[in-house]
N, C-alpha and C positions, 0 to 999 in steps of 0.2 A: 504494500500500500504506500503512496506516495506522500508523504507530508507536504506541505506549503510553510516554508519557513519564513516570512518575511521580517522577523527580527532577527539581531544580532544574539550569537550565543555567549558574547563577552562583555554585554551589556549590563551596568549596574541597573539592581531594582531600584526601581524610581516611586515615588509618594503617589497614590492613585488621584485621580483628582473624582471626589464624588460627585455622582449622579446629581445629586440635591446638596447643600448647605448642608454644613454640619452644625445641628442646633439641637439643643434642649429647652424647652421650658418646664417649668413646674412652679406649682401652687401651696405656698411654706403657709401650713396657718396661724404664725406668727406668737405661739406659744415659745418656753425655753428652750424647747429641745430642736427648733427651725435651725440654727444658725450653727451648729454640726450638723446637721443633717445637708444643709447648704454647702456648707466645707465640703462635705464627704461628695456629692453630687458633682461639684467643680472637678476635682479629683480626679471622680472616674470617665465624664466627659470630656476631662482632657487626654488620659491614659484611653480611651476610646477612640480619641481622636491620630493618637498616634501609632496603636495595636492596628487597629481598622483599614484606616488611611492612609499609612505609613509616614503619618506627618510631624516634620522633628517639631518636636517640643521636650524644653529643657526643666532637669528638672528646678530648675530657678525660675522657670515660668508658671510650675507648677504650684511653686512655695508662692509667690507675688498675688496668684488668681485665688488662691486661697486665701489671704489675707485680706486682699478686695472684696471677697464675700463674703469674709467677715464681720469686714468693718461697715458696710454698705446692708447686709441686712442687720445689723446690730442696729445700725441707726433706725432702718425701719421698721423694727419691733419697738425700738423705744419710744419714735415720736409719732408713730402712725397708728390707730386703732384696726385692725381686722387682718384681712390675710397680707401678704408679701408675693407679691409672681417674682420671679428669675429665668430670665432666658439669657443661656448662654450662645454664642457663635461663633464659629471661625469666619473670619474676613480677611482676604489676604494671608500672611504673615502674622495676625494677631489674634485676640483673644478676646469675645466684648464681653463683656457681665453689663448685663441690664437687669437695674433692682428697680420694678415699681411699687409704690405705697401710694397709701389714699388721703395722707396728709399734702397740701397745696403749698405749702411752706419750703422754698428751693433753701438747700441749708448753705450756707454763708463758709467761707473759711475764716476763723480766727484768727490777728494777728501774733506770731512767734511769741510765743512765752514761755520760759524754758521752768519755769515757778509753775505753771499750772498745772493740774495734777486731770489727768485722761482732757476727753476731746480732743483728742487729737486727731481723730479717724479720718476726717474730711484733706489735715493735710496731708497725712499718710497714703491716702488714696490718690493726688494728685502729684504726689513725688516719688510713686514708684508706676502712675500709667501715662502710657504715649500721648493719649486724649480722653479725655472727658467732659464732658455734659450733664446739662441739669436743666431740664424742661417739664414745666406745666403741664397736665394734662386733661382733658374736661374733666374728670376727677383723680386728683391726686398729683402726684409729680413719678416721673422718673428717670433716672439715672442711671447713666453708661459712662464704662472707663473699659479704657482700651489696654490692652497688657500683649508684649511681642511675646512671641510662641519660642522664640530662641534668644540666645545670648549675642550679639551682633559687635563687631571692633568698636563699633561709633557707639557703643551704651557707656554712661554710667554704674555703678556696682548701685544705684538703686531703679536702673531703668528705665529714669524718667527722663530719657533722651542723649542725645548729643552729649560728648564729655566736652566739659568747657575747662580752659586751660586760664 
């Protein structure tokens, strides 16, 4: 029987690119136990993203998305009443965590106070992702921060872009 070879037999396997978007949502109903459960969720959609897909992801991108959904639904069990949605994506090279709540209140970043004791979350969030956002919603707000799936020459050791000299 004759096979049709039209690939190379010395060709590196290469990241599949899927059919569809790689995304999850889910619906955290904003109790104590949401925000591991969210952790754990980022985790394994990112470890799925890479099994699956073959798409690098480091594990320092792994450690950064997990901290972002921490700190992003931590705020929205504390200042929002009801559930929490989370949808994750791959876009490009990155990684979005989009946290909605049903609080209308876009939360503000504090000025640097190295005396103040937590709150920190918002700048934590914004100094270790690429981009983020914080928009209104007919009900509620939410919020997307972008996190690179790899470790790149032009990062900083906390990610949040370009090394400045």
């Amino acid at each position: 029987m004759d096979q049709d070879s039209s690939e190379d037999d010395d060709t590196a396997p290469q990241a599949r690119a899927p059919a569809r978007p790689i995304r999850s949502t889910v619906a955290l109903d904003g109790d104590g136990s949401c925000i591991a459960e969210a952790r754990q969720l980022a985790a394994m959609f990112l470890v799925r993203a890479r099994t699956e897909y073959g798409l690098p992801v480091s594990a320092r991108a792994l450690d950064l998305t997990q901290l972002v959904v921490s700190e992003l639904v931590t705020n929205a069990r504390k200042y929002a009443p009801g559930p929490v949605l989370m949808d994750l994506r791959i876009v490009d090279a990155l990684v979005e965590v989009e946290v909605w709540d049903s609080d209308p209140v876009l939360p503000v970043a504090r000025a640097a106070d190295a005396q103040r004791v937590g709150q920190h979350g918002l700048e934590i969030v914004r100094a270790v992702s690429r981009g983020f956002e914080a928009q209104r919603e007919p009900v509620g707000k939410r919020i997307t921060a972008r996190i690179a799936l790899t470790d790149g020459p032009d990062t900083d050791v906390t990610g949040g872009g370009p090394l400045r000299t």
